[in-house]
C-alpha positions in Angstrom: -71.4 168.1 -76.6 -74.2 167.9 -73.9 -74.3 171.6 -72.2 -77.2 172.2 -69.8 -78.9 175.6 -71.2 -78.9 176.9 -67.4 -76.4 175.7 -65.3 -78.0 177.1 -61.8 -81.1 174.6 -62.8 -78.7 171.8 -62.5 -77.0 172.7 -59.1 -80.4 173.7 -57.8 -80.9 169.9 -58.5 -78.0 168.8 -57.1 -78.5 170.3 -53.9 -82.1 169.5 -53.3 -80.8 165.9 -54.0 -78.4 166.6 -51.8 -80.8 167.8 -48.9 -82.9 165.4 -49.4 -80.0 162.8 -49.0 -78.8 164.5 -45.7 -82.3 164.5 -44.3 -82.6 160.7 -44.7 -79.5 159.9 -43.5 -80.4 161.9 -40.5 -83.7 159.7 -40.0 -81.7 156.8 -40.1 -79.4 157.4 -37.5 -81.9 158.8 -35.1 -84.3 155.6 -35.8 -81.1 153.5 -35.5 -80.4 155.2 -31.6 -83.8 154.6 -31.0 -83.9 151.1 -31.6 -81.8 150.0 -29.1 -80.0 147.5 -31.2 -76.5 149.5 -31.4 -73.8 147.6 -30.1 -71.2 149.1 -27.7 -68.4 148.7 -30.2 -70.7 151.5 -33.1 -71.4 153.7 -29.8 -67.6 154.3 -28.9 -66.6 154.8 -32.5 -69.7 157.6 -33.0 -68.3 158.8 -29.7 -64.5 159.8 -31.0 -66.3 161.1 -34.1 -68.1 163.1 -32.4 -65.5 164.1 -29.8 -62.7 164.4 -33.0 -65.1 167.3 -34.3 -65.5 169.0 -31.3 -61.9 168.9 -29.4 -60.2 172.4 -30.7 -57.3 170.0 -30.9 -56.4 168.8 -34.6 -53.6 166.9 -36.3 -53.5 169.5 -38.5 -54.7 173.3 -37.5 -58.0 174.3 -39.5 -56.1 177.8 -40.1 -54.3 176.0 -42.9 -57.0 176.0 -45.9 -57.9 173.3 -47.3 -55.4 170.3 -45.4 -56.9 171.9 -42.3 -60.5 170.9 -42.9 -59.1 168.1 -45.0 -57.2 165.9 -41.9 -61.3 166.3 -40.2 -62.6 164.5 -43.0 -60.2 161.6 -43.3 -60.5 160.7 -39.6 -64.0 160.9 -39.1 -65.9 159.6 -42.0 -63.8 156.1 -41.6 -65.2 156.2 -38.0 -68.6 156.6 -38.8 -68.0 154.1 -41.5 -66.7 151.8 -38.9 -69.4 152.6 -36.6 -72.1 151.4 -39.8 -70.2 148.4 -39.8 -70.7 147.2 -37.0 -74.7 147.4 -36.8 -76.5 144.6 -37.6 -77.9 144.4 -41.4 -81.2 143.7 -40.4 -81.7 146.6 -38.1 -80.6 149.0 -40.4 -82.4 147.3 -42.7 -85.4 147.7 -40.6 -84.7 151.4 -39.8 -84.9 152.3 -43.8 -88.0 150.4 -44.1 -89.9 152.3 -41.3 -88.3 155.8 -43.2 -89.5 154.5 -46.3 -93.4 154.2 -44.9 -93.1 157.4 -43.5 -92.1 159.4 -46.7 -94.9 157.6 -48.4 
């Protein structure tokens, strides 16, 4: 049986993976509204993301724990998947490329 000696070491990982992660995909998306290249169709489903997260009005009330934050997740995430889908290959491709030479 594999057992890390110290546990907080390994979660102090994870989240600095974690941060790191977040900060990229942060990069991305504002190099991806910079370039102009975002069709309508990504735009409006960012928008009712966006607008999901921010109307006090839920499906499911956030006072509930758990299912409350729960009915947030499965509605937006698809969105912004949807929105992803939508954008050309190449200029996301493009977008990582230009993070990548930055980082380095």
């Amino acid at each position: 049986m594999n057992i890390p000696e110290n546990p907080s070491k390994s979660r102090s990982g994870l989240k600095l993976k974690f941060k790191s992660r977040l900060k990229y995909e942060i990069d991305l998306i504002k190099c991806l509204k910079n370039s102009g290249d975002i069709p309508l169709i990504s735009k409006i489903f960012l928008a009712i993301a966006i607008g999901y997260l921010m109307s006090p009005i839920d499906l499911i009330p956030d006072f509930i724990p758990i299912i409350g934050a729960l009915d947030d997740v499965i509605i937006v995430i698809p969105l912004i998947w949807l929105a992803y889908y939508f954008i050309p290959e190449d200029t996301i491709g493009n977008c990582k490329r230009k993070i990548n030479k930055e980082v380095l």
